[in-house]
MMTF fields as JSON, N, C-alpha, C and O atoms, coordinates in Angstrom:
{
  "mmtfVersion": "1.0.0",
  "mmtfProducer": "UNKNOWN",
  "numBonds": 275,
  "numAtoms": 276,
  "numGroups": 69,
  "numChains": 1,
  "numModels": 1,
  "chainsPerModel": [1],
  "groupsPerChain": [69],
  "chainIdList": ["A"],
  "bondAtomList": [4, 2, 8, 6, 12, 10, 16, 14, 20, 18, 24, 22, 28, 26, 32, 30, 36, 34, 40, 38, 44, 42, 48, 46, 52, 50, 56, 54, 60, 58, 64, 62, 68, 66, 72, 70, 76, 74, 80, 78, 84, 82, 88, 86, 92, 90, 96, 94, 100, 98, 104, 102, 108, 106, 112, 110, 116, 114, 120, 118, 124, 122, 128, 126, 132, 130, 136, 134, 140, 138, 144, 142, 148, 146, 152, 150, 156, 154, 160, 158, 164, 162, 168, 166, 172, 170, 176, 174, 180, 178, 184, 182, 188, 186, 192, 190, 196, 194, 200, 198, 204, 202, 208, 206, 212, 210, 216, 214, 220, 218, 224, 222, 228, 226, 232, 230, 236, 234, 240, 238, 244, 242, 248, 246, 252, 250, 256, 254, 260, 258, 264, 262, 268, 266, 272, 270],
  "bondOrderList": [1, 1, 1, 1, 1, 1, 1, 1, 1, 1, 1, 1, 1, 1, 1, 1, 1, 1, 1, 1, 1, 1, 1, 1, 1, 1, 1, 1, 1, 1, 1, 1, 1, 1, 1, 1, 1, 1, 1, 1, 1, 1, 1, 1, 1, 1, 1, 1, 1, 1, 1, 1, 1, 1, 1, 1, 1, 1, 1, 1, 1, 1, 1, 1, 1, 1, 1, 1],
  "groupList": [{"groupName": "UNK", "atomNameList": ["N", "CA", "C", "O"], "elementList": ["N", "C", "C", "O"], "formalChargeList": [0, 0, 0, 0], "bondAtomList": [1, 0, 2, 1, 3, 2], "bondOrderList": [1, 1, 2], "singleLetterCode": "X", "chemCompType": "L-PEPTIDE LINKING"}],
  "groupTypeList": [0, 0, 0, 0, 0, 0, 0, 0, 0, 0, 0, 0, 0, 0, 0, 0, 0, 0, 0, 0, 0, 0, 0, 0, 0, 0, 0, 0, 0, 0, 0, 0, 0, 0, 0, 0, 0, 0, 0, 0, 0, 0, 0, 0, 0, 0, 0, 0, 0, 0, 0, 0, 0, 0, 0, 0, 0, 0, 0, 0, 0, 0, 0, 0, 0, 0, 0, 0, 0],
  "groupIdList": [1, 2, 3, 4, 5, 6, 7, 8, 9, 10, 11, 12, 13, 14, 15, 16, 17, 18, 19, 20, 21, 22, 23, 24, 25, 26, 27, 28, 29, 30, 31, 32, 33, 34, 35, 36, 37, 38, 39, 40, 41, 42, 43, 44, 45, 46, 47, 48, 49, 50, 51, 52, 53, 54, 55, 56, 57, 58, 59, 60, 61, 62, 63, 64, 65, 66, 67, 68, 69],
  "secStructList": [7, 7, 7, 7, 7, 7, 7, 7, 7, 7, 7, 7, 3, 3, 3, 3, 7, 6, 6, 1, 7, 3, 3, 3, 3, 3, 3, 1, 1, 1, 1, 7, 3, 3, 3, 3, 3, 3, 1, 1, 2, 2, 2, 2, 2, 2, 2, 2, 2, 2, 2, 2, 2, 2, 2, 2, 2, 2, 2, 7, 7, 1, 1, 7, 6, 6, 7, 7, 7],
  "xCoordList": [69.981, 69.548, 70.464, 71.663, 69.923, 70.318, 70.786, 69.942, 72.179, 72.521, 72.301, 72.966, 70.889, 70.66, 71.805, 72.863, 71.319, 72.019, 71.281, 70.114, 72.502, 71.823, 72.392, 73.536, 71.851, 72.278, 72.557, 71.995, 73.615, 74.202, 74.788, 75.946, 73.763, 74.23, 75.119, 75.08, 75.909, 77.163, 77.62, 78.418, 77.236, 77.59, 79.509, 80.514, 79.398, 80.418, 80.936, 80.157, 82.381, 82.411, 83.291, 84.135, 83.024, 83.695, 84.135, 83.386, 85.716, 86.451, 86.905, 87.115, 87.168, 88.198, 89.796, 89.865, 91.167, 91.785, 92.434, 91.754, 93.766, 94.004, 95.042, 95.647, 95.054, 95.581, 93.835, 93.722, 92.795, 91.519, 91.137, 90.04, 91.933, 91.627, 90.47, 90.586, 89.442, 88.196, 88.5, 88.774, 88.539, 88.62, 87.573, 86.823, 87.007, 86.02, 86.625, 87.687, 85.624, 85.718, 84.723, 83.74, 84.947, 83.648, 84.591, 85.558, 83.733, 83.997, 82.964, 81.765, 83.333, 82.393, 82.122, 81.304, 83.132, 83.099, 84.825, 85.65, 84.845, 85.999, 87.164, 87.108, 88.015, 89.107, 89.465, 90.491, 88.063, 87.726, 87.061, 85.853, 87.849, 86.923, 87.597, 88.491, 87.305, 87.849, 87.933, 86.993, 88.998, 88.844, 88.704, 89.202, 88.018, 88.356, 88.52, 87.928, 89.338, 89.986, 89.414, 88.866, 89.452, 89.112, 89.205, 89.424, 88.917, 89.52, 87.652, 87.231, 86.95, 85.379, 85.021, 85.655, 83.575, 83.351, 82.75, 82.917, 82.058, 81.18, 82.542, 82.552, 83.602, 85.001, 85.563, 86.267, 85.122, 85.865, 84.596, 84.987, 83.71, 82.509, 82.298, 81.725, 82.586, 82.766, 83.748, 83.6, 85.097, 86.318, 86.057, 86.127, 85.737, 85.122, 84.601, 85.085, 82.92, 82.511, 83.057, 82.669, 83.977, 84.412, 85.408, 85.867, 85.891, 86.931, 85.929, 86.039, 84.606, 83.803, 83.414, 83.785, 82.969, 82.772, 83.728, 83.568, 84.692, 86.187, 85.871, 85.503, 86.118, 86.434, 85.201, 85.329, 83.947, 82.352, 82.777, 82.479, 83.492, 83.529, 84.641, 84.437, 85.7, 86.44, 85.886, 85.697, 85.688, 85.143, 83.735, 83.365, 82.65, 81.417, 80.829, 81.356, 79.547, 78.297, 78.632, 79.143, 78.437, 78.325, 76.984, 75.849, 77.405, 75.683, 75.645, 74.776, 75.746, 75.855, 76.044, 77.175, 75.394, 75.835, 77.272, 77.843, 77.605, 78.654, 79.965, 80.661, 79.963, 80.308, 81.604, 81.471, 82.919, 83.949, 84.796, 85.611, 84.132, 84.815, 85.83, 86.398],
  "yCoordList": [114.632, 115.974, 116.952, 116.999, 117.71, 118.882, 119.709, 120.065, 120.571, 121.732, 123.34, 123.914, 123.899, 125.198, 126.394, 126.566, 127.12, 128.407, 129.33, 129.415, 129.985, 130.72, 132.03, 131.963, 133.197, 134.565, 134.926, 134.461, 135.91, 135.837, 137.465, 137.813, 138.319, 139.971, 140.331, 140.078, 140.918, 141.499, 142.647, 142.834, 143.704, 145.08, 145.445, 144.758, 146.281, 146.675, 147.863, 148.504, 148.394, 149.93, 149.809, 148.917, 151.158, 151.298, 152.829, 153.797, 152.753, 154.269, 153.783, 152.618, 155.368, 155.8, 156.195, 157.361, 155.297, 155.802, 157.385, 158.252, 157.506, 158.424, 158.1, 158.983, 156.99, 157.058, 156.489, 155.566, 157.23, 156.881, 155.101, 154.739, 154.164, 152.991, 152.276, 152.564, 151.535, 151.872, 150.821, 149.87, 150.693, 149.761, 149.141, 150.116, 148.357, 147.438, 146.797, 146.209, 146.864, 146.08, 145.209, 145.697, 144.221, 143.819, 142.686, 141.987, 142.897, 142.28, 141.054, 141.316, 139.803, 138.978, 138.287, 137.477, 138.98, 138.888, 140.017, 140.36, 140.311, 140.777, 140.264, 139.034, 140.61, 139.919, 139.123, 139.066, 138.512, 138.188, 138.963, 139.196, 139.279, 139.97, 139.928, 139.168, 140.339, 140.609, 141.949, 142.731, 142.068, 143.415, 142.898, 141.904, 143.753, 143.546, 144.96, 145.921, 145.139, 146.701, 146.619, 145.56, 147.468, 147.688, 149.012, 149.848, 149.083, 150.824, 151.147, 152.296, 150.251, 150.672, 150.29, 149.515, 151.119, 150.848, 149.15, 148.202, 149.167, 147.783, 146.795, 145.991, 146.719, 145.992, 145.907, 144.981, 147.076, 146.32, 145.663, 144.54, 145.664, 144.986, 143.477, 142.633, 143.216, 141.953, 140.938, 139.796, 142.106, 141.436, 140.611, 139.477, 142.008, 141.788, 140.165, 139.341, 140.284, 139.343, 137.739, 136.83, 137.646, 136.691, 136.168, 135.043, 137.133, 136.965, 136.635, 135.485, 137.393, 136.804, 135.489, 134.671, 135.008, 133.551, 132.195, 130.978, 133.084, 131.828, 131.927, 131.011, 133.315, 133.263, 131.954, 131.089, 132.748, 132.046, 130.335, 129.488, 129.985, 128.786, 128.049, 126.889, 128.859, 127.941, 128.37, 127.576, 129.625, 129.711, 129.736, 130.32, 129.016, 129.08, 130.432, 131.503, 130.106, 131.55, 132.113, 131.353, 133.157, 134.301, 133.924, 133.897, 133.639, 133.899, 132.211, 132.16, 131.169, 129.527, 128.948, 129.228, 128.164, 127.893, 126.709, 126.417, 126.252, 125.487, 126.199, 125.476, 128.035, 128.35, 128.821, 129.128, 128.81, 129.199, 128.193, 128.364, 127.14, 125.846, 125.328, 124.402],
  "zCoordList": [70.773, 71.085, 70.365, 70.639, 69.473, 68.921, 69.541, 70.363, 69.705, 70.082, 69.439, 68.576, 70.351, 70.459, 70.116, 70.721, 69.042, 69.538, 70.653, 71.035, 71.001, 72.556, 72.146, 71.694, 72.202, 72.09, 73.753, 74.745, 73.649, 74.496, 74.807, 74.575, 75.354, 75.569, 76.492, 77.697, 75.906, 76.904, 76.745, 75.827, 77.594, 77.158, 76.598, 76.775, 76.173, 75.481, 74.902, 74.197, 75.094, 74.794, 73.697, 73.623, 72.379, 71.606, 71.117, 70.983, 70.867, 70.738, 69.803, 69.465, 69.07, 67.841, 68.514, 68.903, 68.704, 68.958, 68.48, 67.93, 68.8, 68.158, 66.706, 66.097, 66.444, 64.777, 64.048, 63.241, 64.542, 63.824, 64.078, 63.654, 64.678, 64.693, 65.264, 66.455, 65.166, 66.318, 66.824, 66.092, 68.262, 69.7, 70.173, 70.223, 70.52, 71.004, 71.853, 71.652, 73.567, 74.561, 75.343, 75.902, 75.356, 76.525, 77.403, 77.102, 78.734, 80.02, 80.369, 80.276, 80.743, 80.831, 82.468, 82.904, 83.015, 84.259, 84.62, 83.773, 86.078, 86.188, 85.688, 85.701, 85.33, 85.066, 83.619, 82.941, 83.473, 82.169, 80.804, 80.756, 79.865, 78.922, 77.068, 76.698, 76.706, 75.078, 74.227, 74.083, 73.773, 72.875, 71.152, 70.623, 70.67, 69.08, 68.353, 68.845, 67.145, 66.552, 65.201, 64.898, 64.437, 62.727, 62.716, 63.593, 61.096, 60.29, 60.271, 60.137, 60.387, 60.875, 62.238, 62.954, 62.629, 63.921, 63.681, 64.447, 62.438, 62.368, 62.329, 63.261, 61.489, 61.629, 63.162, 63.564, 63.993, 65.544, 65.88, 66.2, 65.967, 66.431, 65.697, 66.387, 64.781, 64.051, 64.837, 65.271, 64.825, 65.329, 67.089, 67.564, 67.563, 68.955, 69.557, 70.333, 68.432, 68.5, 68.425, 69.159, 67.432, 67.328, 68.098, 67.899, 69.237, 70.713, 71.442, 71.868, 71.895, 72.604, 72.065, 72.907, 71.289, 70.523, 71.104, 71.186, 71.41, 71.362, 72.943, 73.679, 73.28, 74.934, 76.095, 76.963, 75.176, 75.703, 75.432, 76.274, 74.171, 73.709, 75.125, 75.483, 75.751, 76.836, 78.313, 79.234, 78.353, 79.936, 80.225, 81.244, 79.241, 79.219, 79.079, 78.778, 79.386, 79.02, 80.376, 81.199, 80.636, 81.834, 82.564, 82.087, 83.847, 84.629, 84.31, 85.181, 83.988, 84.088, 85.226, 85.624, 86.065, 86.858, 86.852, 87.903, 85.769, 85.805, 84.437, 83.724, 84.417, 83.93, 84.921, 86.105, 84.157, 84.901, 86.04, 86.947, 85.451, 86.393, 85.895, 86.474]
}
């Protein structure tokens, strides 16, 4: 059996600090979440993604029932 990709939405907020740097956050449960940064907004959103990627990859998908065990 082949392993599916699964898309996987998770809201997320993004700011321009104040040395212009752009910030990316998302939360995947309380307590649990990821930031990613870049000199573009699309560069923190890249970065982002790929923390969510790793994070999803050890504490499972959000909303799983055998996620977070």
């Amino acid at each position: 059996m082949s392993a599916g990709v699964r898309t996987v939405h998770v809201p997320y907020t993004l700011e321009q600090d104040e040395d212009g740097v752009w910030c990316a956050s998302a939360q995947l449960r309380p307590g649990v979440g990821a930031v990613g940064d870049g000199e573009t907004r699309e560069a923190a959103l890249d970065d982002l993604r790929e923390a969510l990627q790793a994070l999803i990859a050890e504490v499972g998908i959000p909303g799983r029932a055998d996620a977070y065990a």
